[in-house]
N, C-alpha and C positions, 0 to 999 in steps of 0.2 A: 504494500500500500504506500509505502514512504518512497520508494524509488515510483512510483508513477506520480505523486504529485511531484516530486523533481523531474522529470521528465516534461509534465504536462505544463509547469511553469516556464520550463526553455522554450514549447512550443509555443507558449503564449508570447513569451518576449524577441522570439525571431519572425513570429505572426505580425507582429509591431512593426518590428524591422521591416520585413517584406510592405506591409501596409506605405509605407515610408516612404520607401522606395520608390512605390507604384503612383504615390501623389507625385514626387518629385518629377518624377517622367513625363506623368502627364502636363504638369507647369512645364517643363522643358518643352515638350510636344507641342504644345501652344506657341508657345515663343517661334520653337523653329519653323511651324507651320507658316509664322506671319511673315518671318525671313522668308524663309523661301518661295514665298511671292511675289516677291521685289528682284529685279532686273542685277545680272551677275555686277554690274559696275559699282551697282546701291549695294551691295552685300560685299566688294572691295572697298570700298570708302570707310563701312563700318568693321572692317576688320576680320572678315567672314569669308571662306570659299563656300560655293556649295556643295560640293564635295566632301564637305569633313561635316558638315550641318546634315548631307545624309545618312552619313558613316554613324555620325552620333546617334540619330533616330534609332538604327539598327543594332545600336550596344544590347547588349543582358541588361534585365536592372538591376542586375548586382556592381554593374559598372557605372560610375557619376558621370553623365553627358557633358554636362558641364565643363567637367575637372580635362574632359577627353580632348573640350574645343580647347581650354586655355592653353592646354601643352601641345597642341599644334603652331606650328611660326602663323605671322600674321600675314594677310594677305598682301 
């Protein structure tokens, strides 16, 4: 009994996790959605290819989109 509420508490705090995650993406997802409707030159100016803004879209969410674009060079 005592090893399954330890057990059932990780899955609850990696369930958070995961939850987390899954908002963060979709705020990403938004964002990038609105980039990538704007013209390749609009998305050089601000510092963005579209290439890496698609690449992000397609990470795991185990991976930060984010963290993905800043450590790409600038355009």
């Amino acid at each position: 009994m005592l090893n399954f509420r330890v057990n059932h508490q990780a899955t609850g705090q990696a369930s958070f996790s995961l939850l987390e995650s899954y908002a963060r993406r979709q705020h990403f997802r938004r964002m990038a959605n609105t980039l990538l409707a704007e013209k390749d030159d609009v998305l050089a100016d601000l510092g963005y290819e579209r290439r890496n803004l698609v690449a992000a879209l397609g990470l795991p969410l185990r991976r930060d989109a984010l963290r993905y674009l800043e450590e790409r060079p600038r355009a």
